[in-house]
N, C-alpha and C positions, 0 to 999 in steps of 0.2 A: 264495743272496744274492750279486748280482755285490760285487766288492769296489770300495769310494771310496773308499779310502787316500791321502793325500798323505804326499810323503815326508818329509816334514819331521814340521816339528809345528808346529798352530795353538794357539790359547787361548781358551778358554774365561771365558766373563762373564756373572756372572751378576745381570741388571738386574732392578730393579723400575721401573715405568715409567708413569705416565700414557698415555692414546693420544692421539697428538697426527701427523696427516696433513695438517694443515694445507697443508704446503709439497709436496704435490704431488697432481694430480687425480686423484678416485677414480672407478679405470676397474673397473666389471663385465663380467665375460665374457658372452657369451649362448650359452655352452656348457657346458652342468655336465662336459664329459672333459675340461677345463683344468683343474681342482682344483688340480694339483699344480705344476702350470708357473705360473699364478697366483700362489700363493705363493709362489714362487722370486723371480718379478719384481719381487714389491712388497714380498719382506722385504729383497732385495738392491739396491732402487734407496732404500731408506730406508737403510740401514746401509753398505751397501759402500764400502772404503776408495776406491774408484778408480770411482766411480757417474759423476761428472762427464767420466770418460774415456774409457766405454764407453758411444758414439750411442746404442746397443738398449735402455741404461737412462735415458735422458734425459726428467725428467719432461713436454716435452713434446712425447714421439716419438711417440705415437699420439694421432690426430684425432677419434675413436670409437670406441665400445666392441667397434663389429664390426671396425676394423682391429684392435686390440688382439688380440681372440678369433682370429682370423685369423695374426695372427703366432704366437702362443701353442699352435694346433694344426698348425704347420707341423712341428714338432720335438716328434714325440709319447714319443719315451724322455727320461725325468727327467735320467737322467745327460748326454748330448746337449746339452740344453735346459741344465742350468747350464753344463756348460763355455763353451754357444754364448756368455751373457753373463755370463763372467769376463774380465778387462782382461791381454792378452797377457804382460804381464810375473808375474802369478799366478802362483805355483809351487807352493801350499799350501793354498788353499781346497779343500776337500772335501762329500763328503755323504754322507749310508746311509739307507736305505729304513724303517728304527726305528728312533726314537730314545732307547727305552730301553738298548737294543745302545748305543749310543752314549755316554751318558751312565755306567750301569756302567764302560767301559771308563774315562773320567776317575779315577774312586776304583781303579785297578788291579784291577779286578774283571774276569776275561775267560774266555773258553772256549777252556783251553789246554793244549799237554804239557808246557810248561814248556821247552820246547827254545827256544835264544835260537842266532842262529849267521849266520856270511857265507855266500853262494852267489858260488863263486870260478872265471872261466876262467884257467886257471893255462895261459900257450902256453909253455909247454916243452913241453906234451901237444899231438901234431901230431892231437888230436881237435877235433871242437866241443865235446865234451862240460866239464860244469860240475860244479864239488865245491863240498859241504858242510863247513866249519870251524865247529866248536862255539866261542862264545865265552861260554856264560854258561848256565848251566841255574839255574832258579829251584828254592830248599831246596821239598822235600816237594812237590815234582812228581811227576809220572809218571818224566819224562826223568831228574830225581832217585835216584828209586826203582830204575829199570833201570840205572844206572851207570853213565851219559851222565856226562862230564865236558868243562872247557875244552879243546880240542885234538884232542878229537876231531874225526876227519875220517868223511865217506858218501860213496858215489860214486850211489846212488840210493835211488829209493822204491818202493815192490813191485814189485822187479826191474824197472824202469826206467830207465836212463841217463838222469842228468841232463842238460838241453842247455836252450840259453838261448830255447827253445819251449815247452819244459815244465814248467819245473822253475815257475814259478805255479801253476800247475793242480795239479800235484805235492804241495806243499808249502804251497798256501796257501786249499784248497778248505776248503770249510764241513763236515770230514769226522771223525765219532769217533774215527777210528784209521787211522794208516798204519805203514808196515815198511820200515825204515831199511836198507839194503844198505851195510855199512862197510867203511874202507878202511885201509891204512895209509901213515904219511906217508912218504915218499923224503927226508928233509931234503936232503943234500947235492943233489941234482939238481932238488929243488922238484917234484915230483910226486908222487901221491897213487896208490898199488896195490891195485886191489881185495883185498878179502879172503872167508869165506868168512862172516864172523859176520851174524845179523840182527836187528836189536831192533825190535819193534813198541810203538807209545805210543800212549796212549790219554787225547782232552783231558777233562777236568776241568771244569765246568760251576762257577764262579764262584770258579774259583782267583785266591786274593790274594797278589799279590808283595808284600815289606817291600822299599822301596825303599833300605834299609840293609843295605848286604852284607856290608861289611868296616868296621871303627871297632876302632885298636886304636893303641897308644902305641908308639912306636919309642925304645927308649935308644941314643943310639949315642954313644961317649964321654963319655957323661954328658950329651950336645944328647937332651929330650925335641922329640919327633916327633910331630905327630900326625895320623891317617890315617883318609877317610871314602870308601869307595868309594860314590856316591848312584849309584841308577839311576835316579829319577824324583825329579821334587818333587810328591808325593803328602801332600795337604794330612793325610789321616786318621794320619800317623805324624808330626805333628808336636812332640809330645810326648817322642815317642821317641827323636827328634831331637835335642832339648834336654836328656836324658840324656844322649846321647852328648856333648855339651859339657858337661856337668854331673863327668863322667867327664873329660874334658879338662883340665878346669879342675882339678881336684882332685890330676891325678897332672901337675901342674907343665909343663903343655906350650907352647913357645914357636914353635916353629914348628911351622906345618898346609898339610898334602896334600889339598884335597878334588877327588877324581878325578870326572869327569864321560863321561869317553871314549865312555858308550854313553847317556850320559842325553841324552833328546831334548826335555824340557819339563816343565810339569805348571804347579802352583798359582802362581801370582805371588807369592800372599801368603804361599806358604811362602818363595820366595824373598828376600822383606823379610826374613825370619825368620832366615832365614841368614846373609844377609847382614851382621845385626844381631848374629849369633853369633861371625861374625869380627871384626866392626871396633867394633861397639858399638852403647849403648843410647840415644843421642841422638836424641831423637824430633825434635827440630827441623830436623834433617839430612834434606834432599830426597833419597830414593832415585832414583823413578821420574815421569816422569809420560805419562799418555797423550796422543796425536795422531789426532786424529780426523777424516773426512770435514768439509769446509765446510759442511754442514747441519749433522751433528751435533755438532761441536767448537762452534758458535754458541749451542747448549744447554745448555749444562755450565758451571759456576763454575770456577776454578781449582781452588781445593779439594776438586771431584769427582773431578777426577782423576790429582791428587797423591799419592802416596803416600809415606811417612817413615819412617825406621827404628825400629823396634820395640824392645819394653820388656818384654813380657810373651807368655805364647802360653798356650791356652787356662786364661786367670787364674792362671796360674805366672809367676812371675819367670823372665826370660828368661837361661840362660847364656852369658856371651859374654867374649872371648879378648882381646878388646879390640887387639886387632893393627894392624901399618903394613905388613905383608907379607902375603899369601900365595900360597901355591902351588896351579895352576889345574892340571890336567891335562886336556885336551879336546882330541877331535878329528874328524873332518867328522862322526861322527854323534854331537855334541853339538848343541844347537840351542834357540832358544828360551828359557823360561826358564835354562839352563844360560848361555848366551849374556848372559841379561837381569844374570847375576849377574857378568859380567864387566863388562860396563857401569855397571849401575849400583855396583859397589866402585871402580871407576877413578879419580874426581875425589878418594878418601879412603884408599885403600889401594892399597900397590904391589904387583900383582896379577902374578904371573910364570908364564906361559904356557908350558904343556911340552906338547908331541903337535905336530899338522900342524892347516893352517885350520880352523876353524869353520863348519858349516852355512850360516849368514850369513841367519837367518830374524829379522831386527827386526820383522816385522806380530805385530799379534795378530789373534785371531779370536773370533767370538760365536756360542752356539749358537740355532739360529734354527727355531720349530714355528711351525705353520699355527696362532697365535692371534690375529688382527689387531687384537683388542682390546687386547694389549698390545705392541703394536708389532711384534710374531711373536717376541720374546725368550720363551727358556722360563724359565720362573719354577717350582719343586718345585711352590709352593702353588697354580698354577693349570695342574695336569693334567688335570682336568677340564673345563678351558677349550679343551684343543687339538681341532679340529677329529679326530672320530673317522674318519673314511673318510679323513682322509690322518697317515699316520706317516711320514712323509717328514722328514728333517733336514737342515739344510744346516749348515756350517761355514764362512763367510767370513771373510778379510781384512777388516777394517773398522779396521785402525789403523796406529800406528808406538810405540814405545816409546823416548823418548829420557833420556838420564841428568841428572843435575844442571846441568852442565854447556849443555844442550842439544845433547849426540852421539847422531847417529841414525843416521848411514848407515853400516851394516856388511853391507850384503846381500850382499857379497862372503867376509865370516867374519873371523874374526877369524883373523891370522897369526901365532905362537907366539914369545915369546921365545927359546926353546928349541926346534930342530927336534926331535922325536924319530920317527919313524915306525912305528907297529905291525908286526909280521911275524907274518900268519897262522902261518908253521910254528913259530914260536914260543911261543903263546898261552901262558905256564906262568900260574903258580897268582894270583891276585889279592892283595892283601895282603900275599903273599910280598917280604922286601925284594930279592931277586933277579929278581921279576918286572922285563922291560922298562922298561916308560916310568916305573913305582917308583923303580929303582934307580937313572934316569937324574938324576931326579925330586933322591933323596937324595943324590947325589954334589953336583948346586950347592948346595944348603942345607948340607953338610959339607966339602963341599972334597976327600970325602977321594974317588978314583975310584973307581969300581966295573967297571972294564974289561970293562961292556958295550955291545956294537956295534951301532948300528940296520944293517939291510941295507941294502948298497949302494944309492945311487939307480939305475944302471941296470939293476942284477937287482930290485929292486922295483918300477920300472916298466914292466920289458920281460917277466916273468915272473910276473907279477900281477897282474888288473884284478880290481876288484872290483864286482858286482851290489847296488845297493840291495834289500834285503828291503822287500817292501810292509808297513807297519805305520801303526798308526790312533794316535798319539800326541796329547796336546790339553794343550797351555799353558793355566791358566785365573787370571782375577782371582778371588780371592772379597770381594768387598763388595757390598753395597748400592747403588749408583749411580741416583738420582732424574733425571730429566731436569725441567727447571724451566721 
């Protein structure tokens, strides 16, 4: 399977929908090998945030069904053929050849070792070659089980030197098992020594991360603390969540750390949920609302696509901290929902930003199958509506998310109250109050220092670039949404 990973993260919505094409001509191919360019075209000139800006999707670019068919078999690879009509500024619409593949991944369900980690050209090394930094192995993995921890460092994979041609193919192939070549770290000179050790991993066929890593109470002076390391908003542990404020609330906590550093998105309406856990239960209180294409923002009531803070989560009363403060910890690979929760707490809570920029991914996205009868939105209860000869999915941009307020544009990220900067040679333990961006974290909410250093700006710029890992991450709404 090639990979469609954007590197961000989109979002997922999930519609029910009348069919309604009214507002553009329905063109047939008169070529049954378009199936799947077909559907690209006319699920993304209905729904795409940026359809009126992209000629190629403009409902009155083709004259006949044979121009139509004609343009449509010019560009016979899928992948090709969507990038050809995505709107230049796109940075995160995606796609995969199954959409089951797809959809599992949304609920943390993946085929994994459990290895979470940077791919780093460190030039202090007068090599090409690229290292591996461990930032996170997920409990009861494989990587787990073999003693993979934060900080580890590899210099390759079955005895392959990493380099910035390979290490995809390396690291991110559709493959049972590969063999880690490790290395050890040089701190003082910032380089990475081969060593002689090799662990081989082996993925795991619908391994579930808890996107709850760390949730634990700090006393310090008698100031309670309190600390959620989230790696997703992952709607299926929302419960589990409200525990962990339930627990908050109980052991006297006033002030909260909810760290985001690596969380790249997930549920929206986990996100209300959260939201609602820190600042409150005021349902009247506008969260979010959505921004949609001029076709389909024309469709929609206000109240389709508002959403308000929350009171309850699956029929429990909802725990919440009720705050005017907290502490945000994110940094560029935060995104998305993580993002959505800084916005939308802003107009209501003063939200204090520690790490370096944010992502800057305000769209959301829809997931979209070959069903024309429901507008090509996938809906659980009509799987058996999707056209079987094509499993093709697409993931587009079709919106904006702005807060109460009406703030939207952050696609530049959001810039930290607090600079703090990560340093791979650093990575120590999460949770840990000595951990980095933690401890920088609890020295402003205590006053009291904790005499720790980010690294210089010019030895962490000139001595460090860092490689985005390709990852399939997906922001999603969960409601109901009627088009009228």
């Amino acid at each position: 399977m090639k990979k469609f990973a954007s590197l961000g993260i989109g979002l997922l919505l999930l519609i029910v929908g009348c069919s309604d094409n009214d507002d553009m001509e329905v063109l047939t191919p008169t070529d049954n090998d378009v199936t799947v360019q077909n559907f690209m075209w006319k699920a993304m000139n209905y729904w795409y945030f940026w359809q009126d800006e992209v000629p190629d999707l403009a409902d009155d670019r083709f004259s006949s069904n044979t121009e139509y068919t004609e343009f449509l078999q010019a560009t016979p690879d899928p992948e090709d053929f969507y990038s050809q009509i995505q709107f230049t500024e796109d940075r995160f619409s995606f796609l995969n050849e199954d959409y089951e593949v797809l959809l599992n991944s949304f609920s943390g369900v993946s085929k994994s070792n459990g290895l979470q980690f940077f791919v780093i050209d460190l030039i202090a090394d007068d090599t090409d070659n690229l290292f591996g930094f461990v930032r996170n192995v997920v409990p009861g993995s494989d990587a787990d089980e073999k003693g993979l921890k934060r900080g580890d460092v590899f210099t390759g994979v079955n005895g392959q030197t990493l380099t910035q041609s390979n290490y995809i193919d390396l690291l991110f192939s559709d493959v049972d098992s590969y063999t880690l070549n490790m290395g050890d770290k040089d701190v003082e000179n910032r380089l990475v020594v081969p060593n002689d050790q090799e662990i081989t991993l082996i993925s795991e066929e619908g391994l579930l991360e808890n996107p709850i890593r760390v949730s634990t109470t700090f006393d310090i002076n008698g100031q309670k603390i309190g600390y959620l390391m989230y790696q997703r908003f992952n709607r299926s542990f929302d419960s589990e969540l409200n525990e962990v404020f339930a627990q908050f609330v109980a052991e006297g906590v006033t002030d909260l750390i909810i760290d985001l550093r690596y969380n790249p998105g997930g549920s929206v309406n986990t996100t209300v949920l959260l939201a609602s856990m820190i600042y409150g239960t005021n349902t009247n209180d506008l969260f979010i609302k959505q921004r949609w294409n001029t076709k389909r923002q024309a469709s929609f009531s206000a109240s389709q696509v508002e959403d308000y803070f929350a009171n309850s989560v699956n029929g429990s009363p909802l725990n919440t901290l009720n705050l005017n403060k907290v502490y945000i910890i994110a940094t560029n690979r935060s995104a998305s929902a993580s993002e959505l929760l800084i916005n939308g707490l802003d107009p209501y809570v003063e939200v204090i930003h520690v790490g370096d920029v944010t992502r800057g991914k305000n769209e959301f996205s829809i997931t979209l199958v070959d069903d024309p009868e429901n507008n090509y939105q996938y809906t659980s209860s009509r799987e058996n509506q999707i056209n079987p000869d094509n499993r093709w999915v697409i993931q587009p941009l079709v919106g904006r998310n702005e807060n109460s307020v009406g703030f939207i544009d952050y696609t530049s990220g959001f810039v930290p109250d607090i600079e703090f900067r990560e340093d791979v040679f650093n990575l120590s333990v999460l949770g840990d109050v000595n951990e980095p961006l933690l401890a920088r974290t609890i020295e402003d909410i205590t006053g009291i220092s904790s005499k720790i250093r980010m690294a210089p700006e010019s030895q962490d710029a000139s001595k460090v670039r860092v490689f985005e890992t390709p990852v399939n991450e997906i922001m999603y709404l969960d409601k109901t949404l009627f088009e009228e």
